[in-house]
C-alpha positions as CSV (number, residue, x, y, z in Angstrom):
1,X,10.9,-35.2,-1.4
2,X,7.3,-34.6,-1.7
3,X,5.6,-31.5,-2.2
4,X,4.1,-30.0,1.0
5,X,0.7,-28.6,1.0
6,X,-0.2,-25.4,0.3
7,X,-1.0,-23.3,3.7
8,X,-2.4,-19.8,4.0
9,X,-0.2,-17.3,5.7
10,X,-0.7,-13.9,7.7
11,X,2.5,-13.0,8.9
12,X,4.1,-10.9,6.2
13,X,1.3,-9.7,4.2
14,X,-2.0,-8.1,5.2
15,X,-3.0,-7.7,2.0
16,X,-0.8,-7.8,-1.2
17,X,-3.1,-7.1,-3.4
18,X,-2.2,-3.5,-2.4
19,X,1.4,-4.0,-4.8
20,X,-0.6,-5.3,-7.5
21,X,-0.9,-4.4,-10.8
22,X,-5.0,-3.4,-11.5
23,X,-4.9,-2.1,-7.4
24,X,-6.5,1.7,-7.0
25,X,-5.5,3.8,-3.9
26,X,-8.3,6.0,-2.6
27,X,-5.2,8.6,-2.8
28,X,-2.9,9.5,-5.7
29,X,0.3,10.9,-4.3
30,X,2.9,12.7,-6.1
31,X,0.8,13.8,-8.7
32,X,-0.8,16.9,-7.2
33,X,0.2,19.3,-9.9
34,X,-1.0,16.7,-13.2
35,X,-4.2,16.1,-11.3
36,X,-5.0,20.0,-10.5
37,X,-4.3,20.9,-14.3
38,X,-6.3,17.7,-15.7
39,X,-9.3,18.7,-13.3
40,X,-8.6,22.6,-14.4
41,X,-9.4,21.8,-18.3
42,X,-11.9,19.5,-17.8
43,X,-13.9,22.9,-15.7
44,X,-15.4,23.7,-19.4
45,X,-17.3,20.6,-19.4
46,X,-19.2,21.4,-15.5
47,X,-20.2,24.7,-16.7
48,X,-22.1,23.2,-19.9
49,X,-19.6,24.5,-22.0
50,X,-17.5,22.4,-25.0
51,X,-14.8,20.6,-24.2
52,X,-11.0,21.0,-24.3
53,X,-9.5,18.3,-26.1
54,X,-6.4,16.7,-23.7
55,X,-3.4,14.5,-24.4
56,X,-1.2,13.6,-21.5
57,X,1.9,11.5,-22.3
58,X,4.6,10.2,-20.4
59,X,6.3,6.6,-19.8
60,X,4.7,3.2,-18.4
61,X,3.7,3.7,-14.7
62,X,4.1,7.3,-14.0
63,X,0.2,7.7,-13.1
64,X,-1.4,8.7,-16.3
65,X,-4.1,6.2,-16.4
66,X,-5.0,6.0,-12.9
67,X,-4.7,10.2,-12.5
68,X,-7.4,10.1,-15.7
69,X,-9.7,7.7,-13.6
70,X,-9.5,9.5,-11.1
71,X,-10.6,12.5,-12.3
72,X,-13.0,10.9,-14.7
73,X,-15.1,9.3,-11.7
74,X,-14.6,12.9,-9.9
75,X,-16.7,14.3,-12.5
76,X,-18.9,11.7,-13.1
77,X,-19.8,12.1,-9.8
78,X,-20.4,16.1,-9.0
79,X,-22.4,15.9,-12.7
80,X,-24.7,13.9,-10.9
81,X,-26.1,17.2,-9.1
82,X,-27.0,18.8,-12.2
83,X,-29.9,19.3,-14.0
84,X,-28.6,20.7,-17.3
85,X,-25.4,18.9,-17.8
86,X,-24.9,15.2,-18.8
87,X,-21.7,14.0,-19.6
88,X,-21.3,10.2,-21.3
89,X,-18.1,8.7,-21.0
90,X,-16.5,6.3,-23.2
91,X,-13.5,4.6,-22.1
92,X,-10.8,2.7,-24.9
93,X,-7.8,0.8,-23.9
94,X,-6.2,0.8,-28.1
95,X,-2.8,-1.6,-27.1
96,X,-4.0,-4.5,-29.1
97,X,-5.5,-2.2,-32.2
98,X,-3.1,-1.3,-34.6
99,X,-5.1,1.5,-36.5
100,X,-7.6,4.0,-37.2
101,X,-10.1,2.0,-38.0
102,X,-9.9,-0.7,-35.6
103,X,-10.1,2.0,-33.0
104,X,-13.6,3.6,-34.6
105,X,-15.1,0.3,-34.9
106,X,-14.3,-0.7,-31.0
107,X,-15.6,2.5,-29.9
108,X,-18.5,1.7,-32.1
109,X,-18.9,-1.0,-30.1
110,X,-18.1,0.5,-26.6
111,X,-21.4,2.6,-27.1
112,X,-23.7,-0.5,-28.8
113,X,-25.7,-3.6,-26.6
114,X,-24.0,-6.8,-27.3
115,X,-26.1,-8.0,-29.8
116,X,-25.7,-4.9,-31.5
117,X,-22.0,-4.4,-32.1
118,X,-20.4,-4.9,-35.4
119,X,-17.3,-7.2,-36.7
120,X,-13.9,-5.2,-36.4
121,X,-13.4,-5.6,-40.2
122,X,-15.3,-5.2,-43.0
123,X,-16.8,-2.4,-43.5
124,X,-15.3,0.7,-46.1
125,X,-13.6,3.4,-43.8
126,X,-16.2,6.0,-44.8
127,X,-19.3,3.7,-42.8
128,X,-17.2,3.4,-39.9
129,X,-16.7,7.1,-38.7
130,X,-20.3,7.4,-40.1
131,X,-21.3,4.7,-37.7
132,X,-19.4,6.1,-34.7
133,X,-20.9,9.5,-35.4
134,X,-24.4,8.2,-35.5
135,X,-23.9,6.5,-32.0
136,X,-22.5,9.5,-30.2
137,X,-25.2,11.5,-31.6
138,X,-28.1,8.9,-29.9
139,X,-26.2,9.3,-26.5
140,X,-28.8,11.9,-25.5
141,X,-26.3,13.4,-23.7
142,X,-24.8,16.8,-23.2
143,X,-21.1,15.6,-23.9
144,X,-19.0,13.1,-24.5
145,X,-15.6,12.6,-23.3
146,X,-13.9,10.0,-25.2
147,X,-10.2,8.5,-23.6
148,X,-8.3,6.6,-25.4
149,X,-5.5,5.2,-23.3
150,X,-2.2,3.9,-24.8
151,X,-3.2,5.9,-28.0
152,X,0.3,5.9,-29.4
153,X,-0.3,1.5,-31.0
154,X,-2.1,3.1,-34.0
155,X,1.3,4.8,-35.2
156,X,1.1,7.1,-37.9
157,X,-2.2,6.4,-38.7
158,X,-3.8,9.1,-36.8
159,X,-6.9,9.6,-39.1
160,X,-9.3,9.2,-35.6
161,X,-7.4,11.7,-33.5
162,X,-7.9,14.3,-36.3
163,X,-12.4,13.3,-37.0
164,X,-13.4,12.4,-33.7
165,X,-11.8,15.8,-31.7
166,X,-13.5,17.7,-34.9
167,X,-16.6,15.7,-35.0
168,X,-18.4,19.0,-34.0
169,X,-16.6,21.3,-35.9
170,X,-17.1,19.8,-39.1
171,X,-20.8,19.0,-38.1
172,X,-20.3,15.4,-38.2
173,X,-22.0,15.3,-34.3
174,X,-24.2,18.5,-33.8
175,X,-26.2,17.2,-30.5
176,X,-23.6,16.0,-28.2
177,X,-19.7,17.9,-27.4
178,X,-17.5,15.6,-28.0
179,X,-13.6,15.8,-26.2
180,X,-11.1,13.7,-26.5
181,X,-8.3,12.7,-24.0
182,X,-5.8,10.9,-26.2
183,X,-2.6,9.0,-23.3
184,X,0.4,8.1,-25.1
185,X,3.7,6.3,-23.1
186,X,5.4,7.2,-26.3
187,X,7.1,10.3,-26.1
188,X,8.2,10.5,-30.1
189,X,4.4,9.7,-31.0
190,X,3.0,13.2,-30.1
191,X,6.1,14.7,-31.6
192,X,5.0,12.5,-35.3
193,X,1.6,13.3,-35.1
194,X,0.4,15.2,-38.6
195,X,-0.1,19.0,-37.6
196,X,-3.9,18.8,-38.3
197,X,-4.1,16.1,-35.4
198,X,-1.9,18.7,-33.3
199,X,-4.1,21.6,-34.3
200,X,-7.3,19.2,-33.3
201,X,-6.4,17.4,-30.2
202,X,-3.7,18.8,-28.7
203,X,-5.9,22.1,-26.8
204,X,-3.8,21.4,-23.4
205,X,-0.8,19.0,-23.3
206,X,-0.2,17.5,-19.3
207,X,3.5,15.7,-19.0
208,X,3.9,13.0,-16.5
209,X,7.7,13.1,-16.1
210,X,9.3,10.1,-14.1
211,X,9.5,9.8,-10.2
212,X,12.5,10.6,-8.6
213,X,14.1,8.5,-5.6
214,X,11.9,10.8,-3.1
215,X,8.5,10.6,-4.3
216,X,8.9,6.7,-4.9
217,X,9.7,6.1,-1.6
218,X,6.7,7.7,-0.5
219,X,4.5,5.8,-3.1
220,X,6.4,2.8,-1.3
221,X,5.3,3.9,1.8
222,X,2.0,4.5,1.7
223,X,1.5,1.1,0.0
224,X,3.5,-0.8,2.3
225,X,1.1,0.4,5.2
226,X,-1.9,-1.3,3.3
227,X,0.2,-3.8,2.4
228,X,2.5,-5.7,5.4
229,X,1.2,-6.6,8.6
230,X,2.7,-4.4,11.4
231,X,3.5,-1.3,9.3
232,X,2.0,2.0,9.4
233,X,3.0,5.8,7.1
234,X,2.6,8.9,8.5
235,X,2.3,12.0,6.6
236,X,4.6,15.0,7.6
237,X,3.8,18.7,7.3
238,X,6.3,18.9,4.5
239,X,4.2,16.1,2.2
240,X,6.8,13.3,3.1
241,X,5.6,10.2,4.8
242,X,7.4,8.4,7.9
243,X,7.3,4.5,7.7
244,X,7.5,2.3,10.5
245,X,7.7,-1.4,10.3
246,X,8.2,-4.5,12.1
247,X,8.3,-6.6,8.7
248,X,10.3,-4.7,6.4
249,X,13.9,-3.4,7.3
250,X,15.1,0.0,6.9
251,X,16.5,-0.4,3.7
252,X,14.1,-2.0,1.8
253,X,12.3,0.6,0.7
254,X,15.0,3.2,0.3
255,X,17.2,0.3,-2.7
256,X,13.6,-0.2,-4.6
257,X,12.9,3.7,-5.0
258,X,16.4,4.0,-5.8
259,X,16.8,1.1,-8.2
260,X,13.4,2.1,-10.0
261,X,13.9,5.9,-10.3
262,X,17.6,5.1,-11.5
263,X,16.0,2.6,-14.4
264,X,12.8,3.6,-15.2
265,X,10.9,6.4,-12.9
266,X,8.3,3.8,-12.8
267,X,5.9,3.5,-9.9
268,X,4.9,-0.1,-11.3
269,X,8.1,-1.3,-11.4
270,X,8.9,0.2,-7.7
271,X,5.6,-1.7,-6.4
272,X,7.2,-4.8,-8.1
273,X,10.3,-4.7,-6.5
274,X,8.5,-3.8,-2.8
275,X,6.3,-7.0,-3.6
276,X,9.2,-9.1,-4.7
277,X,11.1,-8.4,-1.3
278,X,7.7,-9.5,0.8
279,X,7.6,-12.6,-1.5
280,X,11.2,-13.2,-0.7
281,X,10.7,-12.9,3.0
282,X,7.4,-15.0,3.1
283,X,9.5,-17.7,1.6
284,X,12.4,-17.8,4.0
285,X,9.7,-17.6,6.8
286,X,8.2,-21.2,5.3
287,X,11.4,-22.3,4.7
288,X,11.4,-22.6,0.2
């Protein structure tokens, strides 16, 4: 038997993308009360003054990354009507670096042109953080608000998450504020870090605790609406959101909330499973 050719196909998905990994709704849902207390000690920063230094932790795909874009871009965007405040931001994912150091010398890096950024090794410990300090203090900028995302790879070598949250403090930076927003998916990580990091950048802790059955559904559902042809979500007074569908059957979404908030309490995984089914029922429809 021969292999067929491939064919685009418009009956099951309108656009799939939506269950993808990397996808950003215009709305996060289910996350009202993490977004209101990230936005609430970030307020310092609007009103010129230092900032609080944050660390939100919780497991893989509970929202903490997206909820900090989210509010990062917010700001970004209302600083843009001020005269007297200019916040930089510097954004780090650290999965691939294993330390300190490697962290300082990407961030380095993060704030340099291309033909301007250093090796990642090299260079005695001491240069590095003198490095960094030098390029947040040429930012020319009011503050800087520095997220490192998936924190928890450097283990126990915390030395950055103790300097760079005290960069002011221990006049290392005098122009620029300097915060710090430090997301681990590793809950024992902020429970080892040394008591002077704790002391430094732990100002306001937010916990991202795992869906339940009942707000995974309705992530379901509001994706699914983007997502199949022939399916729309409503919103209800009480927050809840009414599916209806002539692609997916009743059940569908109900077994991946419930199988995802029973394993994990993962939105990713829920989205996978949702996708999975539509991939499923694409191939039946061709006939695989």
């Amino acid at each position: 038997m021969g292999l067929e050719r491939f064919k685009p196909d418009s009956t099951i998905f309108a656009d799939e993308a939506v269950l993808r990994d990397g996808y950003r709704p215009d709305q996060l849902i289910e996350r009202d009360n993490e977004l209101k207390q990230y936005q609430s000690a970030l307020k310092p920063v609007i009103n010129g003054a230092p900032p609080k230094n944050l660390f939100l932790y919780g497991q893989t795909g509970v929202g903490k990354t997206l909820s900090s874009r989210m509010i990062i871009e917010r700001l970004d965007e209302d600083q843009q009507n001020l005269d007297d405040v200019d916040v930089h931001f510097a954004e780090l994912n650290c999965k691939s670096l294993n330390s300190s150091y490697q962290v300082a010398a990407n961030l380095i890096n993060e704030f340099r042109e291309p033909e301007e950024q250093i090796k990642p090794t090299g260079y005695p410990s001491g240069m590095i953080y003198t490095m960094l300090f030098e390029e947040l203090e040429k930012l020319d900028a009011t503050h800087c608000l520095v997220v490192l995302d998936e924190i928890d790879a450097i283990g126990n070598d915390d030395d950055i998450l103790y300097k760079l949250p005290r960069a002011n403090d221990n006049g290392n930076v005098r122009d620029t504020s300097v915060g710090v927003i430090g997301i681990s998916n590793d809950f024992t990580f902020r429970d080892n870090l040394s008591a002077r990091v704790k002391d430094s950048l732990c100002d306001e802790e937010i916990h991202f605790p795992p869906y339940d059955a009942n707000e995974l559904g309705n992530i379901l559902k509001q994706r699914a609406s983007e997502a199949f042809h022939d399916t729309t979500a409503s919103q209800l007074d009480n927050g809840a959101f009414e599916l209806s569908s002539d692609i997916l059957e009743d059940d569908v979404i109900p077994l991946c909330a419930a199988f995802a908030a029973q394993d994990s309490g993962s939105a990713r995984q829920a989205l996978k499973l949702l996708y999975k089914a539509g991939d499923m029922a694409r191939d039946e429809e061709s006939g695989c």
